[in-house]
ROZABA-603944 format. One record per atom (N, C-alpha, C): residue in one letter; y, x negated, z negated. Coordinates in steps of 0.02 Angstrom, whole numbers, padded with zeros to 5 digits, always signed. Example, Ala and Ser with C-alpha at 12.3 -4.5 7.8 and 13.67 -1.06 7.14 Angstrom:
2
A-00284-00660-00390/A-00225-00615-00390/A-00165-00660-00390/S-00112-00642-00354/S-00053-00684-00357/S+00002-00645-00394/
***
This chain:
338
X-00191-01667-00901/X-00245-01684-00855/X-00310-01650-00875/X-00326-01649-00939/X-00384-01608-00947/X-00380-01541-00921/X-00317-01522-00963/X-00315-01433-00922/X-00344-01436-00863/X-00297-01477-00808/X-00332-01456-00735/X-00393-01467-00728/X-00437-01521-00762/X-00502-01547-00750/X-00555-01476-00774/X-00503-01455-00817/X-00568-01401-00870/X-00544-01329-00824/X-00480-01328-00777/X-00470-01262-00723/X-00523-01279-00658/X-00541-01339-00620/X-00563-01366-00578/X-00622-01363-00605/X-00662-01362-00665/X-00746-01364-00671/X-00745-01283-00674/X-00719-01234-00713/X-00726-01167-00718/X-00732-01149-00637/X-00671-01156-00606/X-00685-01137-00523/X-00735-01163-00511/X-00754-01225-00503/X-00824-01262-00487/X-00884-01209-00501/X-00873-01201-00563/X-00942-01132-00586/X-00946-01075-00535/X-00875-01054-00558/X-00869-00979-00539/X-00869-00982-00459/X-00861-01034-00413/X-00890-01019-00343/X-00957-00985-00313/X-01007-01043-00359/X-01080-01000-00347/X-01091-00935-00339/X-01057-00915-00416/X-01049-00839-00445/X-01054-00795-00382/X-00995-00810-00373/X-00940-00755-00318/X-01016-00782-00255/X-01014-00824-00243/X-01075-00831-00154/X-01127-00792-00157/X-01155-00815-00215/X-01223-00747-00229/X-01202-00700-00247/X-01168-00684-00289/X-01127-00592-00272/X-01101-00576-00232/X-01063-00591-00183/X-01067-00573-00106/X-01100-00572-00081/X-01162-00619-00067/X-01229-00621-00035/X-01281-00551-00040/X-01290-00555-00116/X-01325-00501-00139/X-01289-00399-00123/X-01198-00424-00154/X-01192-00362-00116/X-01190-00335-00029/X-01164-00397+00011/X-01173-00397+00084/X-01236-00361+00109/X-01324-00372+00065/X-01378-00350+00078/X-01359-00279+00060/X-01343-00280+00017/X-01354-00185-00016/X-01294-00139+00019/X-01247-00172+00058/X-01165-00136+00095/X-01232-00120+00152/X-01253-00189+00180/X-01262-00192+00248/X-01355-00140+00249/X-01386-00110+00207/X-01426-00063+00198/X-01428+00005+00203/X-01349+00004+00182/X-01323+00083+00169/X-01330+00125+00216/X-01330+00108+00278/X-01328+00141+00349/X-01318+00109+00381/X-01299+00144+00465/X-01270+00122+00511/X-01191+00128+00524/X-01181+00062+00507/X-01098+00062+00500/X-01067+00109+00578/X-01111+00106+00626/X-01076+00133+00686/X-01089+00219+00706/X-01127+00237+00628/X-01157+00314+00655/X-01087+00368+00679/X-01042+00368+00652/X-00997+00408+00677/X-00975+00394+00736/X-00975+00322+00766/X-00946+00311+00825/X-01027+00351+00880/X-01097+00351+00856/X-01123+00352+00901/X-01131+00435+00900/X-01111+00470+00847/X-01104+00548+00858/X-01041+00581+00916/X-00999+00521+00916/X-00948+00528+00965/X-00981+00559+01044/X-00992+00600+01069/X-01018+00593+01158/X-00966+00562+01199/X-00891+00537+01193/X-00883+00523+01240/X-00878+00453+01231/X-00907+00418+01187/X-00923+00345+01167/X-00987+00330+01240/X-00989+00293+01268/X-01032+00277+01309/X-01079+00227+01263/X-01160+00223+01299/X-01195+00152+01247/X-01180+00097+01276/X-01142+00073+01310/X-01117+00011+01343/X-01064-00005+01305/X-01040+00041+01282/X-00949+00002+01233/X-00986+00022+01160/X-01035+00052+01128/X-01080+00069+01073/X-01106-00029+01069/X-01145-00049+01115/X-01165-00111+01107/X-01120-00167+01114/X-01061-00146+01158/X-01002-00211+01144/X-00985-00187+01079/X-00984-00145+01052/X-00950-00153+00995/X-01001-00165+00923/X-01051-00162+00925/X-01106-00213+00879/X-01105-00261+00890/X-01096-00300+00965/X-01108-00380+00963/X-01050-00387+00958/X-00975-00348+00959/X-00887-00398+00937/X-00903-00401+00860/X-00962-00346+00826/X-00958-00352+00747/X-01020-00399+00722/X-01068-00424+00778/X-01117-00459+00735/X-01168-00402+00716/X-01170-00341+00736/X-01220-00280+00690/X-01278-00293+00741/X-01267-00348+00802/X-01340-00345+00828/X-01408-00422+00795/X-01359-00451+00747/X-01396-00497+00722/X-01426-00489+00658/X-01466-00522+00631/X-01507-00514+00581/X-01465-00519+00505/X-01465-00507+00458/X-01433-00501+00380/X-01415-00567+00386/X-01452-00600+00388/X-01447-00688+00323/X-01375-00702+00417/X-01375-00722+00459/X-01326-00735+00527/X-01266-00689+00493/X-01271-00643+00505/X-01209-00601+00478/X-01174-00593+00423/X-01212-00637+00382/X-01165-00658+00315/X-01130-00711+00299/X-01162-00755+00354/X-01141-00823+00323/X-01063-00827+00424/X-01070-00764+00467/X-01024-00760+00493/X-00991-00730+00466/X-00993-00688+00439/X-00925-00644+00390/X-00907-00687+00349/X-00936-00730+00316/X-00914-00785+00269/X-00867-00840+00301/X-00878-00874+00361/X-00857-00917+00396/X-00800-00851+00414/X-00793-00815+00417/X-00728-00777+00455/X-00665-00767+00377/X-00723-00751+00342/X-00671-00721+00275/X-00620-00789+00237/X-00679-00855+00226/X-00645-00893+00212/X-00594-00919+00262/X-00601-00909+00330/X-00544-00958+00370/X-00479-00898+00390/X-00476-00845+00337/X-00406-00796+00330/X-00445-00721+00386/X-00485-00718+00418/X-00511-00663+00431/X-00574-00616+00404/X-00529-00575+00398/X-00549-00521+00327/X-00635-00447+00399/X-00618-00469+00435/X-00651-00423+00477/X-00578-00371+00508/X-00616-00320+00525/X-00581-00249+00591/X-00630-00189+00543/X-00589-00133+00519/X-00619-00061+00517/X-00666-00031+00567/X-00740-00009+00554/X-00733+00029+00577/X-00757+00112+00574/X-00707+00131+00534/X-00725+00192+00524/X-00685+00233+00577/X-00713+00290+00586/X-00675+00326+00650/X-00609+00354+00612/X-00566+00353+00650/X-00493+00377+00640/X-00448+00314+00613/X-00485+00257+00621/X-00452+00209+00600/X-00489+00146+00620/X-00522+00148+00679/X-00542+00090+00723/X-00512+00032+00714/X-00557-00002+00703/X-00519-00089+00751/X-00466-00098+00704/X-00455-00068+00644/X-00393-00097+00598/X-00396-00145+00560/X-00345-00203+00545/X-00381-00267+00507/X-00399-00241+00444/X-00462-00280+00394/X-00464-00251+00353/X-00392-00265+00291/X-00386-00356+00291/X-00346-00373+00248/X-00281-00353+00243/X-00240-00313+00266/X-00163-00271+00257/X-00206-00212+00220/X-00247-00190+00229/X-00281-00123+00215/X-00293-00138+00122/X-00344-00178+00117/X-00369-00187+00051/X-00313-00229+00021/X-00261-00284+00035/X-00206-00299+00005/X-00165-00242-00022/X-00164-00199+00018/X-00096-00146+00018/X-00142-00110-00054/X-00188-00077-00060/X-00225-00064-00094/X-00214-00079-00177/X-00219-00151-00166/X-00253-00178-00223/X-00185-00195-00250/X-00116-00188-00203/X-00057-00203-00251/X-00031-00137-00283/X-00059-00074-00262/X-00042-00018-00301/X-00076+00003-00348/X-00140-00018-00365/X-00182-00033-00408/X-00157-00077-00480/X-00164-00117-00435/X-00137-00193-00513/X-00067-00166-00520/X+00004-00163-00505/X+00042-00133-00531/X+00028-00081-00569/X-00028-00038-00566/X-00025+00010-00605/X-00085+00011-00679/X-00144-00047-00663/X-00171-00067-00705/X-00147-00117-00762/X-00101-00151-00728/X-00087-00221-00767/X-00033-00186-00810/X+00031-00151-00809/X+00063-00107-00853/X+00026-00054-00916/X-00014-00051-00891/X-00066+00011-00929/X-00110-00054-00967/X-00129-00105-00964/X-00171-00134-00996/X-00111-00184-01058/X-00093-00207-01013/X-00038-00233-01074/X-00009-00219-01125/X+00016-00149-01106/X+00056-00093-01154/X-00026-00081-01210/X-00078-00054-01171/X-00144-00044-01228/X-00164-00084-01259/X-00156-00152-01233/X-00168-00210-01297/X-00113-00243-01340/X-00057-00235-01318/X-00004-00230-01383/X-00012-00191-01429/X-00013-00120-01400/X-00031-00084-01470/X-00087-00076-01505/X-00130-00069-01468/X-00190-00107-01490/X-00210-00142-01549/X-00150-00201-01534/X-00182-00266-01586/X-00134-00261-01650/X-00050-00212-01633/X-00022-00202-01690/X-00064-00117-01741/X-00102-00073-01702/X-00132-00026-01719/X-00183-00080-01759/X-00218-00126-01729/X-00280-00126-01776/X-00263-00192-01828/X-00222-00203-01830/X-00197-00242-01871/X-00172-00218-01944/X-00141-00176-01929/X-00121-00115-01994/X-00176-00108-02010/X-00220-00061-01984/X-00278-00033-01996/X-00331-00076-02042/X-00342-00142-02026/X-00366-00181-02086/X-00326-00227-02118/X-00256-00228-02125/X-00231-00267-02162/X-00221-00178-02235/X-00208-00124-02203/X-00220-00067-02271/X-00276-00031-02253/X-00331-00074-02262/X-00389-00051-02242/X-00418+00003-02321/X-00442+00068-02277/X-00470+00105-02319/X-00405+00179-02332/X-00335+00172-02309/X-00273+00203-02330/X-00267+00251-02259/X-00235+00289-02257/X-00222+00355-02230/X-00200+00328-02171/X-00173+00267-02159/X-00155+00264-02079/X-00213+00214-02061/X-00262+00177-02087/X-00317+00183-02076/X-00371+00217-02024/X-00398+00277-02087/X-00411+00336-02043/X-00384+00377-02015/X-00309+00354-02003/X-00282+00386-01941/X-00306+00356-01876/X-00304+00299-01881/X-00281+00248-01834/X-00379+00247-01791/X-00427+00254-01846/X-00490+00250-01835/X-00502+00344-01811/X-00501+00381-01835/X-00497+00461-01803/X-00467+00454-01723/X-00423+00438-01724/X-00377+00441-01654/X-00429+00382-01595/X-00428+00325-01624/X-00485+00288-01582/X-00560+00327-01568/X-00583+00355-01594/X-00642+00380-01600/X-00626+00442-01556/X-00589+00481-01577/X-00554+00549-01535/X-00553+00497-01443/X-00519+00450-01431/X-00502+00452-01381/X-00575+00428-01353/X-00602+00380-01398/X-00680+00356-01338/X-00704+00419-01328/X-00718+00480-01375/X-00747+00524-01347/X-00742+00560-01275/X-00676+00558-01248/X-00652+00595-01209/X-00668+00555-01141/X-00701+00578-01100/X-00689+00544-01041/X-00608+00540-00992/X-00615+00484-00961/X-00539+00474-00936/X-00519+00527-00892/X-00577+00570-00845/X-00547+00612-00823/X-00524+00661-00848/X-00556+00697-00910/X-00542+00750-00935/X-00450+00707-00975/X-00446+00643-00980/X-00376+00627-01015/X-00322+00652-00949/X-00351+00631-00904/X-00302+00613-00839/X-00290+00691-00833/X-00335+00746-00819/X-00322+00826-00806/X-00274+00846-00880/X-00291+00833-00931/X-00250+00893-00971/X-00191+00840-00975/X-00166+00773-00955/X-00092+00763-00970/X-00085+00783-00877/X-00101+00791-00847/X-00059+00821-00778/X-00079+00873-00772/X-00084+00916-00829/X-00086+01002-00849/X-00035+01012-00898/X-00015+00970-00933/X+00051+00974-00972/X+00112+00966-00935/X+00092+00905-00913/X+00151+00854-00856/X+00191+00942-00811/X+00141+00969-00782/X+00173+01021-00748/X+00232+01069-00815/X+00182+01089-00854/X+00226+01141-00901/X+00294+01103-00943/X+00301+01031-00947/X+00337+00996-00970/X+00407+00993-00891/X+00380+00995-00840/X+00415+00992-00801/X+00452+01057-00786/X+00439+01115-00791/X+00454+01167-00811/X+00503+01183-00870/X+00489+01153-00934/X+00549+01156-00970/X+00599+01129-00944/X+00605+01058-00928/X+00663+01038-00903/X+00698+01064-00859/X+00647+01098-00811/X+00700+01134-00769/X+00718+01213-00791/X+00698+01237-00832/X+00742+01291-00888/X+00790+01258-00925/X+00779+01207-00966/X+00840+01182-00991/X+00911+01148-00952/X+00896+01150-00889/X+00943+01133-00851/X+00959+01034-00821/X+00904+00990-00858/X+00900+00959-00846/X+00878+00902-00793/X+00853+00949-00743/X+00819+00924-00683/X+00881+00876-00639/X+00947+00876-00662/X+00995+00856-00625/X+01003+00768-00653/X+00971+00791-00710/X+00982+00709-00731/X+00905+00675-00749/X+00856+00686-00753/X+00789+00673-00774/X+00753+00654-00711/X+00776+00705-00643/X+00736+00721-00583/X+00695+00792-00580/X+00679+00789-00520/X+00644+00865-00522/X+00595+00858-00464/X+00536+00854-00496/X+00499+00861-00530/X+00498+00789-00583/X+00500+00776-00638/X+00534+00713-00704/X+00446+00677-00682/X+00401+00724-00724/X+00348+00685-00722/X+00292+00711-00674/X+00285+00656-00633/X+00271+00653-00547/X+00177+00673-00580/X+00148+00703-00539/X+00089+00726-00538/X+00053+00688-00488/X+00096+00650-00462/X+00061+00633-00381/X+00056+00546-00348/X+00070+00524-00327/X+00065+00448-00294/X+00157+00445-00295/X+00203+00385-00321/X+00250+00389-00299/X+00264+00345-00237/X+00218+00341-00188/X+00246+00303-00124/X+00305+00333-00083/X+00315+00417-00097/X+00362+00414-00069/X+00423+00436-00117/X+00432+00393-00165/X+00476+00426-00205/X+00549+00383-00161/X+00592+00463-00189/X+00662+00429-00169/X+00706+00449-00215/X+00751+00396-00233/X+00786+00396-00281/X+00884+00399-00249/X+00914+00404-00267/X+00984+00410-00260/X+01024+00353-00322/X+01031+00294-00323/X+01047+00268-00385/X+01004+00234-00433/X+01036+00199-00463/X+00993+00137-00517/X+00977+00204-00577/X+00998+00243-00616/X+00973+00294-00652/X+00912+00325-00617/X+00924+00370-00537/X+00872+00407-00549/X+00834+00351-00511/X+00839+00303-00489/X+00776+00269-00509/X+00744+00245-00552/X+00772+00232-00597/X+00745+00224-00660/X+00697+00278-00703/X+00718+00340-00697/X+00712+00391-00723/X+00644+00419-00680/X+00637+00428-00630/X+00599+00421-00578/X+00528+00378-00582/X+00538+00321-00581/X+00497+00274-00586/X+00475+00301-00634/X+00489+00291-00691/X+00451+00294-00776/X+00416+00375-00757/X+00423+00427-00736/X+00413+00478-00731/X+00357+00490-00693/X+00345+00435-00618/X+00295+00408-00573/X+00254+00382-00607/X+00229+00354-00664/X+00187+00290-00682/X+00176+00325-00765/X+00223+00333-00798/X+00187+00377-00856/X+00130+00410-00871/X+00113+00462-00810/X+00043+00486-00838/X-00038+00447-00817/X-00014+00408-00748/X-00076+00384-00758/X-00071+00323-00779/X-00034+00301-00814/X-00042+00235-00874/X-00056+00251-00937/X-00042+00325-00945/X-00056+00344-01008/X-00127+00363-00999/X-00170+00378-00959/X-00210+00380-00938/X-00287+00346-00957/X-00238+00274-00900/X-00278+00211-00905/X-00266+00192-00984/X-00248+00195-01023/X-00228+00145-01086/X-00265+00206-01136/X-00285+00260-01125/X-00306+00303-01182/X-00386+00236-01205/X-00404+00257-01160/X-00482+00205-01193/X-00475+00128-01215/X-00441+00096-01163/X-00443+00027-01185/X-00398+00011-01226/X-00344+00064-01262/X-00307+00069-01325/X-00370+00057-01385/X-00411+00118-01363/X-00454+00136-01424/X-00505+00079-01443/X-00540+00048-01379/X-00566-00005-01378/X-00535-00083-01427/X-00472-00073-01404/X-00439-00152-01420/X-00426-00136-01486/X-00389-00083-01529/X-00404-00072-01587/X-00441-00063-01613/X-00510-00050-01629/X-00549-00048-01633/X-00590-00129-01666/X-00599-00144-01571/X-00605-00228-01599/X-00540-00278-01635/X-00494-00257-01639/X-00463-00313-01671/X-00438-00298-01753/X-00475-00226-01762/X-00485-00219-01855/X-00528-00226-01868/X-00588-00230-01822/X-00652-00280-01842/X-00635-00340-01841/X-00595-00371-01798/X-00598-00465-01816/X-00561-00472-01861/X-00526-00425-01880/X-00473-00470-01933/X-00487-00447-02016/X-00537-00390-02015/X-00579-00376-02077/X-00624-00446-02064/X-00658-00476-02032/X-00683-00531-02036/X-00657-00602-02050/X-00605-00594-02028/X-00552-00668-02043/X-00524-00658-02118/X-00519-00630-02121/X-00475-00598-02202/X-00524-00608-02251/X-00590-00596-02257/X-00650-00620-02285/X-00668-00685-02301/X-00631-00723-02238/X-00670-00819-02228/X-00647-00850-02281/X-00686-00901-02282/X-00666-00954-02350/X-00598-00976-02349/X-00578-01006-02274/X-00511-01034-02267/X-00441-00985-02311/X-00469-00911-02273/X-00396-00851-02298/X-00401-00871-02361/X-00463-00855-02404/X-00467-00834-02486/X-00421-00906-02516/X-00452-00971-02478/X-00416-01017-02518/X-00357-01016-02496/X-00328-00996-02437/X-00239-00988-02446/X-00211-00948-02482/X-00250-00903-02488/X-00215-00870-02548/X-00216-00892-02612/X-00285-00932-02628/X-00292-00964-02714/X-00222-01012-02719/X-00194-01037-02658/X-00161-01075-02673/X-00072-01061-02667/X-00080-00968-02652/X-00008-00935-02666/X+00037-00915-02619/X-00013-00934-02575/X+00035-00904-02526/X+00054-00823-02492/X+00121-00821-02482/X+00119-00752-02474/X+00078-00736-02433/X+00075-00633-02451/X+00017-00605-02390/X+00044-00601-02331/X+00098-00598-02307/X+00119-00601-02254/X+00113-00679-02215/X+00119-00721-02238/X+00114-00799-02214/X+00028-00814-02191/X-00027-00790-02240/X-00085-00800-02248/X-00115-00734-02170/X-00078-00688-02173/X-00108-00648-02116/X-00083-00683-02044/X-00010-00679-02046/X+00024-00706-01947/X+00014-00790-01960/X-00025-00802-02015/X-00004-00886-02009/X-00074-00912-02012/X-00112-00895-02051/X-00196-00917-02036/X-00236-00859-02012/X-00244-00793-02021/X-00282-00737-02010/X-00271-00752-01923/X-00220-00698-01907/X-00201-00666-01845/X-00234-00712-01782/X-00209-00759-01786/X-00218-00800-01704/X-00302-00795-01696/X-00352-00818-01755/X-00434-00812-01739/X-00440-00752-01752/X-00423-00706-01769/X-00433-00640-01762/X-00431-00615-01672/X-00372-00655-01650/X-00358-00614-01566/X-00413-00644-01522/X-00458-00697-01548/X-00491-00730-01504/X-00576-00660-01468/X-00598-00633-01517/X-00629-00580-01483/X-00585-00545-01439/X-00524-00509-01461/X-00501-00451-01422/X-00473-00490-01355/X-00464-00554-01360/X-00441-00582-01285/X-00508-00583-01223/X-00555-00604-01260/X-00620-00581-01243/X-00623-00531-01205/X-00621-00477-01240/X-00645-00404-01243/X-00587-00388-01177/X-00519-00421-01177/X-00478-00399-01141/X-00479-00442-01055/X-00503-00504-01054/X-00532-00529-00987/X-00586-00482-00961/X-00655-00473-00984/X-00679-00415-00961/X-00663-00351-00946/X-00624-00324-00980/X-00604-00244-00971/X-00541-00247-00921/X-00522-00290-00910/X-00455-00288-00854/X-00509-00263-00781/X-00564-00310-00776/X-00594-00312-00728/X-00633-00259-00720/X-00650-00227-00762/X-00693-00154-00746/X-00635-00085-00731/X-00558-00119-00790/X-00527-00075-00764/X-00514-00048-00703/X-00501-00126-00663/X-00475-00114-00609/X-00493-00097-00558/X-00567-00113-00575/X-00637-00076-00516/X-00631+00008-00525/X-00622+00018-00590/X-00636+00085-00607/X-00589+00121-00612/X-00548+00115-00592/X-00466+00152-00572/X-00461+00232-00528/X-00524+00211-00492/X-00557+00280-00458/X-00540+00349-00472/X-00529+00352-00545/X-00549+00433-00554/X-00464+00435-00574/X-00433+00398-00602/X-00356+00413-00626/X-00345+00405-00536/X-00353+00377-00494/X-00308+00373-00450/X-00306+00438-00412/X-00394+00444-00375/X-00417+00543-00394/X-00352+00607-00390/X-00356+00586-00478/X-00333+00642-00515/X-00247+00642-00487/X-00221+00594-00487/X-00171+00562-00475/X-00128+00541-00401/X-00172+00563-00342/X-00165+00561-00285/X-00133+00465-00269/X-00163+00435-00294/X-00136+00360-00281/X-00204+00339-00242/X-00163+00289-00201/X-00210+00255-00130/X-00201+00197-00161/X-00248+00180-00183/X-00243+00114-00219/X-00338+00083-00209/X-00359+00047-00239/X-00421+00027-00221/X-00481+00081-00264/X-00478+00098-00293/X-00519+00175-00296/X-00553+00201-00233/X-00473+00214-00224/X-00459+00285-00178/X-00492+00250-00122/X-00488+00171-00097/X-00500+00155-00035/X-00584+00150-00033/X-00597+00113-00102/X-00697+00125-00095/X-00710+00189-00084/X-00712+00236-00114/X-00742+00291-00086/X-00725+00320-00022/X-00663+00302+00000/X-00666+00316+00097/X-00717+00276+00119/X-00718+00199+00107/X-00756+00155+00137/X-00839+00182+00124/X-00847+00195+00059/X-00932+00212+00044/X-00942+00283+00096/X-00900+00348+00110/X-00920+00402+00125/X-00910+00375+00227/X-00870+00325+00232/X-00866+00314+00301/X-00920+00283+00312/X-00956+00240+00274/X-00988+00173+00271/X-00970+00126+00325/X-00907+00101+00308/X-00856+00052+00325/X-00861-00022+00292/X-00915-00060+00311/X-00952-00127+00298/X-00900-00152+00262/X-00841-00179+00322/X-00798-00243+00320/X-00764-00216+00242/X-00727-00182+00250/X-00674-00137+00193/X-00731-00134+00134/X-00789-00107+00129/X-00833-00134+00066/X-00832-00211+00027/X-00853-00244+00091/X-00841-00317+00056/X-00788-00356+00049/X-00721-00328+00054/X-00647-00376+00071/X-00648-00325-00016/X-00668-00271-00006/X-00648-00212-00087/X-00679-00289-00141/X-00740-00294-00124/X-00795-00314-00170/X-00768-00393-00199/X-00761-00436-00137/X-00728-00492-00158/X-00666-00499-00193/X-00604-00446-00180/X-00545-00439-00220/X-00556-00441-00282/X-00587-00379-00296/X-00620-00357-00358/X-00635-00415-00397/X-00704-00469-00375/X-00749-00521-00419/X-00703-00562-00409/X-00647-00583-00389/X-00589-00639-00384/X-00558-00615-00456/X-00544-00563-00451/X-00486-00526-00513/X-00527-00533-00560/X-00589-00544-00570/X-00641-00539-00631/X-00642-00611-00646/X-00644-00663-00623/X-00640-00711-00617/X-00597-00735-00661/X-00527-00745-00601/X-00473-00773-00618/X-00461-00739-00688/X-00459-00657-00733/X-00459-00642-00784/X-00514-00673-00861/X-00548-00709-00835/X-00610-00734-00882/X-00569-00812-00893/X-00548-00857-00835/X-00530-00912-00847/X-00450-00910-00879/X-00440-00847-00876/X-00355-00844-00919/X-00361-00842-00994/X-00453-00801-00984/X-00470-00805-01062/X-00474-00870-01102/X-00528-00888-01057/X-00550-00962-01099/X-00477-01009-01101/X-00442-00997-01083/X-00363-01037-01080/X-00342-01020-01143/X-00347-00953-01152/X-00322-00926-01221/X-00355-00966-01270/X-00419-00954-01271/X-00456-00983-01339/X-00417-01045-01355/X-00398-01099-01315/X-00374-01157-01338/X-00306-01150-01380/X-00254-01095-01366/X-00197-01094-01364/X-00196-01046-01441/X-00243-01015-01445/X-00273-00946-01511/X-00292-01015-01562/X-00369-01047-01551/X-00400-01088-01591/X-00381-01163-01570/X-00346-01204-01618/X-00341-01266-01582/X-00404-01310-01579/X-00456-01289-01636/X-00512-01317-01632/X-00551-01317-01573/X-00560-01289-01530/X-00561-01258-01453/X-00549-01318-01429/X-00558-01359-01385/X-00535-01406-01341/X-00568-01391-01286/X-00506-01374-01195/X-00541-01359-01145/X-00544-01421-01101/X-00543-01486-01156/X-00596-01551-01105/X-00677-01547-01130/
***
């Protein structure tokens, strides 16, 4: 019963949140321009269906009316109508759903995989702190923050091609696939069989997960050989050890669990920027995923599709913060979420 009481006050909070961040971004979407300028560059648009179609959208009423009707529409399951030209009158919600599930399939694999290794990378790293896989482990983190993600995303789908090329000199394109590792969006991949789908898939999703996970690899290791050089220090470790216990018992048995409590942290926030910021791997990567769809929406200036983007987004930020604080209880038992 507490759990739910302590899930039911966090939502309680985090409602406000989300009203005035919609509020506030609704002002700055609804500033950008005139959501209808392309329709009115149209000449064979008449201004009689120009003004039915501001008052079917509300663009003839004032900011503070038009938010709290997009609000009354969004909460009762209507997401708004497109309208950017070449794609009129389309609902928004199939649009930004469809979006945001090719997205999170491809974020949530890439983040998981980077904080597993992550936490077994930085775990080594200060349990033989100061030793050669150490400053391996710290070189390679440092190497990768340097690099921006695009320049990661271009030189592995500059390899990806010449790697695809061997295989098909070695004769293997019959069993790997051909092209093995996809450069591109696999929406239309087709497979023949549970192998080359298999083979396929992994070949689709490899480079831009390797992608996404170069930084927030480097990140999560990073922070979690800082927390656990800190836990390994505390009074509690030193006296489990005065009193003999092995090093292995004293690290996965008192160290480890308050050690993960930053990087779970570190990892509710960064899911959420990831997934906003997916933009440039998707780009590079030809994936229509929610990236790809803000910047149609910002260069169309396509209102509705801005704010259905915006709310997805601060939901996923959300619901990722309260998975955190769930953790802390489950990491620290001292933690109580009544």
């Amino acid at each position: 019963m507490n759990l739910v009481i302590y899930i039911l006050r966090r939502l309680a909070i985090s409602i406000p949140v989300l009203l005035v961040g919609t509020f506030l971004c609704f002002v700055m979407v609804a500033g950008t321009g005139d959501p209808l300028g392309e329709l009115r560059q149209n000449p064979t648009i008449s201004k009689e269906a120009l003004a039915a179609t501001a008052a079917k959208l509300g663009l003839d009423q004032g900011i503070v009316p038009r938010y709290f009707t997009w609000l009354g529409d969004f909460l009762s399951g209507n997401w708004g109508i497109s309208i950017a030209q070449g794609n009129a009158l389309a609902p928004v919600a199939p649009k930004v759903m469809a979006a945001f599930a090719v997205t999170l399939k491809l974020v949530v694999g890439a983040e998981i995989l980077a904080l597993i290794i992550g936490i077994i990378v930085g775990v080594l790293a200060a349990v033989k702190q100061y030793s050669i896989w150490d400053y391996l482990a710290t070189t390679l983190a440092f190497l990768l923050f340097s690099m921006p993600i695009f320049c990661v995303a271009i030189v592995l789908k500059r390899y990806a091609i010449e790697i695809n090329g061997w295989v098909r000199d070695l004769g293997l394109s019959d069993v790997l696939g051909n092209p093995w590792l996809r450069t591109t969006s696999p929406e239309q991949l087709k497979t023949d069989g549970v192998g080359d789908f298999i083979t396929s898939t992994i070949g689709a999703y490899l480079l831009p997960t390797l992608s996404i996970m170069a930084i927030s690899f480097a990140a999560y290791s990073r922070f979690q050989r800082a927390s656990m050089l800190e836990v390994m220090n505390s009074d509690y470790v030193r006296t489990a050890r005065a009193k003999g216990l092995g090093n292995g018992r004293v690290i996965f048995r008192h160290a480890f669990r308050n050690a993960l409590i930053p990087v779970s942290t570190l990892f509710s926030v960064n899911f959420g920027s990831v997934l906003a910021g997916a933009i440039i791997t998707e780009t590079v990567f030809n994936w229509h995923g929610m990236g790809t769809l803000l910047v149609e929406a910002v260069s169309k200036n396509d209102t509705q599709v801005m704010m259905g983007w915006l709310v997805v987004i601060a939901s996923s930020v959300i619901v990722a913060n309260l998975i955190a604080d769930l953790m802390y209880g489950i990491l620290d038992p001292r933690i109580r979420v009544g």
